[in-house]
C-alpha positions as CSV (number, residue, x, y, z in Angstrom):
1,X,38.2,-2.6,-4.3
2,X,39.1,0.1,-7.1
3,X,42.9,1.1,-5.9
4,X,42.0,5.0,-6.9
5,X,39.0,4.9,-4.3
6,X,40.8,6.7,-2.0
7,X,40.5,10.2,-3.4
8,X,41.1,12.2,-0.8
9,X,44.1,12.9,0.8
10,X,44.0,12.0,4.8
11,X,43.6,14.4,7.5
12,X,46.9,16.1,8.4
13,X,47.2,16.8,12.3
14,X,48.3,20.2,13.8
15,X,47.3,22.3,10.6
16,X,45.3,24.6,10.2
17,X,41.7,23.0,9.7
18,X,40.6,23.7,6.1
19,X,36.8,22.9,6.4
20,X,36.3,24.0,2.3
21,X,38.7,21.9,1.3
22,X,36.9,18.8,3.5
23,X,34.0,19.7,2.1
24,X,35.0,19.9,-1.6
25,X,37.0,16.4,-1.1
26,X,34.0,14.6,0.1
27,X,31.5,16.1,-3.0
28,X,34.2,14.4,-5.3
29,X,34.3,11.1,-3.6
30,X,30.3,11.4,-3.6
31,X,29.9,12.5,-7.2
32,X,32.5,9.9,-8.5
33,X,31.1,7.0,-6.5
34,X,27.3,8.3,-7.0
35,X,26.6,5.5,-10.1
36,X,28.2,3.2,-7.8
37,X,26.4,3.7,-4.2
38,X,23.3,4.2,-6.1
39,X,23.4,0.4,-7.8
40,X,23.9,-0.8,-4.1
41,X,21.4,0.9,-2.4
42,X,18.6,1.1,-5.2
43,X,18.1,-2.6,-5.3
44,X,18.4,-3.2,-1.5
45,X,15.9,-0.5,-0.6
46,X,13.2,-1.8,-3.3
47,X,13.1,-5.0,-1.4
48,X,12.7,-3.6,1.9
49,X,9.9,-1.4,1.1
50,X,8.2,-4.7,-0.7
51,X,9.0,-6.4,2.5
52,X,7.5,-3.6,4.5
53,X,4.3,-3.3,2.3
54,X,4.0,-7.0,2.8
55,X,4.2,-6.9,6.5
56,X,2.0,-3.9,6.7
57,X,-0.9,-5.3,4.7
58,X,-0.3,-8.7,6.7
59,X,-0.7,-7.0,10.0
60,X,-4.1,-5.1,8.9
61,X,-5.3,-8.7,8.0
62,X,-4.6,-9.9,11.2
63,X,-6.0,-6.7,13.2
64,X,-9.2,-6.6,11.2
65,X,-10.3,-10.5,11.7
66,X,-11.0,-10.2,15.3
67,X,-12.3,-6.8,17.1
68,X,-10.4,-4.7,19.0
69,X,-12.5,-5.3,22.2
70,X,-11.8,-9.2,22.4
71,X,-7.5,-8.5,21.8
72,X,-7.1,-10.5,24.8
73,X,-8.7,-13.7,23.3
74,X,-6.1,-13.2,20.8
75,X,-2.3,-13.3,21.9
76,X,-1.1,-15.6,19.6
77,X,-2.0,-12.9,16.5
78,X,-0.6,-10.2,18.7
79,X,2.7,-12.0,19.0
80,X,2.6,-12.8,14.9
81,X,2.1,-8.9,14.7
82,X,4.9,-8.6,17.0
83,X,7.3,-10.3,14.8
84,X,5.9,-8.8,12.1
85,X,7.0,-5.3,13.0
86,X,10.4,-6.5,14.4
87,X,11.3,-6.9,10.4
């Protein structure tokens, strides 16, 4: 971890709360770390939505081989769906 990270100063007890000053302290920290947070969560957020588009299409597949009316004749692709949506 970058040793300068830390670039606000911690939150002094029995002052007088400065909630601007907070504020502006925790826009730097986002703004410098922004490139940063940004290659973390960009990649990791691509591949849920692929692995939620997958799931999604999967489960329509399922629900549209066998009518609605007959689900009961079908538990074990109601408990695939199941697992499905528990990704």
């Amino acid at each position: 971890m970058d040793p300068n990270y830390l670039i606000a100063q911690p939150v002094e007890f029995g002052g007088a709360p400065r909630p601007r000053l907070l504020l502006k302290d925790v826009y730097k920290a986002y703004t410098a770390e922004f490139r940063r947070w940004f290659a973390i969560t960009a990649p990791t957020s691509l591949l849920a939505s692929v692995a939620l588009w997958m799931a999604d299409r999967k489960i329509n597949e399922i629900f549209r081989s066998f009518p609605i009316t007959q689900i009961s004749h079908h538990l074990l692709e109601v408990a695939e769906v199941g697992a499905l949506l528990s990704l």
